[in-house]
N, C-alpha and C positions, 0 to 999 in steps of 0.2 A: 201339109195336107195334100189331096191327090190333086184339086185345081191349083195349087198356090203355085206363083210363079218361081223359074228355078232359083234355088238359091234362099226361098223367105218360108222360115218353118210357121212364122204367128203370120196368118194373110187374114184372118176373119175376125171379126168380133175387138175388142177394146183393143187400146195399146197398154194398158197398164194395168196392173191390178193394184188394189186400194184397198185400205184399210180404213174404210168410211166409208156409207150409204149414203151421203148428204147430197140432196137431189131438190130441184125446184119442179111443178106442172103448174098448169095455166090454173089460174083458182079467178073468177068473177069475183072474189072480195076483194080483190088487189086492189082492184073502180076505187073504191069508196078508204082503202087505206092509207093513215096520214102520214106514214113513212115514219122514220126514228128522228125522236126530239133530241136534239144537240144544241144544248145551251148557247155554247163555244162557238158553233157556226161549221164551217169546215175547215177541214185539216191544211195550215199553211202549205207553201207551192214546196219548198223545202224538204218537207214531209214526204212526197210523191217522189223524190229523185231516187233513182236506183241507187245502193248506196252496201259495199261490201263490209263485211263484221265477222273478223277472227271471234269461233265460239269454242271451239277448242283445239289440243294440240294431240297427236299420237299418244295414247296411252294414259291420258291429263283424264282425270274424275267429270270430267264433260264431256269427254268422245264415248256418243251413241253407239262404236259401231261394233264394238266387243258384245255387246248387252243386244243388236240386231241379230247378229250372229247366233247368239245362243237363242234367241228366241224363233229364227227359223229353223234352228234345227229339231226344232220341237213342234213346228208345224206338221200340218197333215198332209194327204200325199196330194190332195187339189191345191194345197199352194205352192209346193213345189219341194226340191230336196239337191242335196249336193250330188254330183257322179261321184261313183266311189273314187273315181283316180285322185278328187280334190276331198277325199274323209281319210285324213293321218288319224287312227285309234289311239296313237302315241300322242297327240296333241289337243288340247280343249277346243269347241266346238265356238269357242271366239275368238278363236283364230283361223278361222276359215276364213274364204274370200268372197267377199259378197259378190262379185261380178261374175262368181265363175258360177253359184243359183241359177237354179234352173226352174222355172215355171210349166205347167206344163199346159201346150196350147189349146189342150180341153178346157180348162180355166177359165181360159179368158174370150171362149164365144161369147156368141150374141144372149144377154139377160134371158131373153125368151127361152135358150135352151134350159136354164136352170143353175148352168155349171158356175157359171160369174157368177151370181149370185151369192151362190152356195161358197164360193171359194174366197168371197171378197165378207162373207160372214163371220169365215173361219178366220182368217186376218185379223178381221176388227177385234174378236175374241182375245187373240192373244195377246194384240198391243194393249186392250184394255186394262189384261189382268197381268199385266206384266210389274206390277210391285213389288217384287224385291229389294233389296239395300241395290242390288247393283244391276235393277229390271231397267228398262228403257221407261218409265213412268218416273222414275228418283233419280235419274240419268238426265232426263230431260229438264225438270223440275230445278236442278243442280245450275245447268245451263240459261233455264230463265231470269233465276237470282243473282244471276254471277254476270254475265257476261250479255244478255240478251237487252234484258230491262233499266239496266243501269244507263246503256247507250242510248236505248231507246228514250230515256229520260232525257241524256246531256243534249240529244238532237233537237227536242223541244224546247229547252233553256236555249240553243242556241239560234235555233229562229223566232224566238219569241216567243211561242204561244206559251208557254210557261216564264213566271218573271223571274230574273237573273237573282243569283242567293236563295233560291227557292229549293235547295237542293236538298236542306234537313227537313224542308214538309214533304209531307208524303202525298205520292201521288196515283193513283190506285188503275193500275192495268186489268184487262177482261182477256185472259190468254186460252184459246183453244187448246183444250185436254180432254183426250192426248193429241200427239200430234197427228199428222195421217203419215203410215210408210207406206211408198212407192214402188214398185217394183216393174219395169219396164225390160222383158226381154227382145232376143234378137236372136235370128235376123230375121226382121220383120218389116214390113211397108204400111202400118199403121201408127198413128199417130195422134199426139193429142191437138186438136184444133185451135188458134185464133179465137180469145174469148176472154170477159172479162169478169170480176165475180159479184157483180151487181145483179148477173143475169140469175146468179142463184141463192140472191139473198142476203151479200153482204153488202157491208155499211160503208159508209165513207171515210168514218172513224177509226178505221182498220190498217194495220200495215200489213201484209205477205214475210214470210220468213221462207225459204227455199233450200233445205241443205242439203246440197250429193254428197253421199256416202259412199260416193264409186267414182275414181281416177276418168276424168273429164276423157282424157286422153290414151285410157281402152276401151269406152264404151260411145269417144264420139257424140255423146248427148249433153245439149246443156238446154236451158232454160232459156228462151227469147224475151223481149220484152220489149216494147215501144217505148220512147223518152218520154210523150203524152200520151193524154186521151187522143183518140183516132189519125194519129202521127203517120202510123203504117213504117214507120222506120226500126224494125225490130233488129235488135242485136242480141246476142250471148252475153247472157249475165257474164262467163267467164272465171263464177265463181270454183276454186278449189275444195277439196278436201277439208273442213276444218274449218270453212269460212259458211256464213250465209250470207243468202244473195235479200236485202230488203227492198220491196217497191210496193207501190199503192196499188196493187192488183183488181182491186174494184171497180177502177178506172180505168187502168192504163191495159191494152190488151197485151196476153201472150201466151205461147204453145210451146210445145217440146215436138221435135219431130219426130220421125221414125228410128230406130237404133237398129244399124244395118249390119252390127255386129253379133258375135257369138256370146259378147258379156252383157251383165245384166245391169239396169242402169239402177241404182237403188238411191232412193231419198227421201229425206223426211222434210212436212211443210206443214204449217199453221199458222193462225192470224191474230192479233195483238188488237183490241180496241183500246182506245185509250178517253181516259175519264172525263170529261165535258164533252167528248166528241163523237162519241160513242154510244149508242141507246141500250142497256141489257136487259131490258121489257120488251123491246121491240124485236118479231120475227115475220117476214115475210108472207102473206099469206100463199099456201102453197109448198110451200117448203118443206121439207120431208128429213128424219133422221138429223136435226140439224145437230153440229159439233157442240159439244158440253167445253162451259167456258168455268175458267176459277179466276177467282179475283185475286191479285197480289198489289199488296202496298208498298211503295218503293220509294 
């Protein structure tokens, strides 16, 4: 823009655009709310450590990012489009490069203008309806069954809160669907802040999932996160390509910074309650668009 400092084409308005409305405001019946009943108690210390999880491999019926691909290329032009230098007509539109997307910095002004809004509605649209056999909804869904929820199981046998041989009962997860995809371009000096997601309405009962879908090491951006609650010792998840980053986000604060690069940082995140620990009657008062969860038994 014509004030933006040299060198930063996003200076104003969000860092990221999102595929999800999920938003908290000040609501007076908060006063009198009794918060979510958890049988269980809360979640062991175990449970809260940052903790890295191969969820797929290049080209493996779990990599999201063939089925991202094709679905931004079918976005509208408020969410953004590839430069023609990176559209081969010779080659499918999942195999393009998510980092080389371009968002465009109308996008992602201030709400008030309309544009975010409007461009983070068009978003939500597509990853909702995105069901095909090989859409990012049966993509992800693939990757819950397989690889996400199973761990997610062994980790609770293995700190106890589930009893050991307890592996052929089932045990029933509240998974955020869909997930939210991210999109962070550059080069930019805005950023997502220091925060944690109690502020907008999530439970204790919850883990965070985190996955960049974009090469840590062209776009510079990862995911920070304190060891505790109010620690202030934040580091980079560090998570790769392939892998997610798991931590008790509810709790524990963290941000993404600004992406000072030309590539775009793309990722996908949702949150896991898990069964005695978790309330799925209970919502925040105030809370706005919140995330649609499915139950899986595991």
């Amino acid at each position: 823009t014509e004030d933006a400092p040299a060198g930063v084409t996003y200076a104003t308005g969000a860092a990221t655009l999102r595929s999800s409305a999920h938003r908290a405001v000040y609501s007076k019946a908060r006063k009198a709310d009794r918060g979510p009943v958890s049988p269980l108690g809360s979640l062991p210390e175990q449970m809260r450590r940052l903790e890295l999880l191969d969820v797929f491999e290049a080209g493996g019926e779990t990599d999201p990012r063939p089925a991202v691909a094709r679905l931004l290329a079918r976005a509208d032009r408020d969410v953004g489009a590839w430069p023609e230098s990176d559209c081969d007509c010779h080659s499918p539109s999942s195999d393009r490069r998510l980092e080389a997307f371009v968002v465009p910095p109308s996008s992602l002004a201030d709400a008030k203008a309309g544009t975010c809004v409007d461009a983070q509605a068009s978003l939500a649209a597509l990853v909702a309806g995105d069901d095909a056999p090989d859409g990012v909804l049966n993509v992800f869904e693939r990757m819950l069954r397989s690889r996400v929820l199973p761990r997610l199981k062994e980790r609770l046998i293995e700190c106890g809160a589930l009893k050991a041989g307890t592996n052929s009962a089932k045990t029933t997860f509240y998974a955020q669907t869909p997930p939210t995809l991210r999109l962070q371009p550059g080069p930019s000096n805005r950023y997502v802040r220091p925060h944690r997601d109690a502020e907008y309405g999530h439970q204790d009962g919850e883990i965070n999932f985190w996955i960049p879908l974009t090469d840590l090491d062209v776009t510079n951006v990862d995911l920070h996160v304190e060891s505790i609650p109010d620690a202030g010792d934040y580091k980079p998840t560090n998570a790769k390509v392939g892998q997610a980053a798991c931590f008790h986000g509810t709790s524990c604060r963290h941000f993404v910074p600004a992406n000072g690069t030309r590539n775009a940082r793309v990722s996908l995140d949702f949150r896991v309650g898990v069964e005695g620990f978790f309330d799925p009657e209970w919502s925040m008062a105030g809370t706005k668009a919140d995330h649609d969860r499915r139950t899986f038994a595991v």
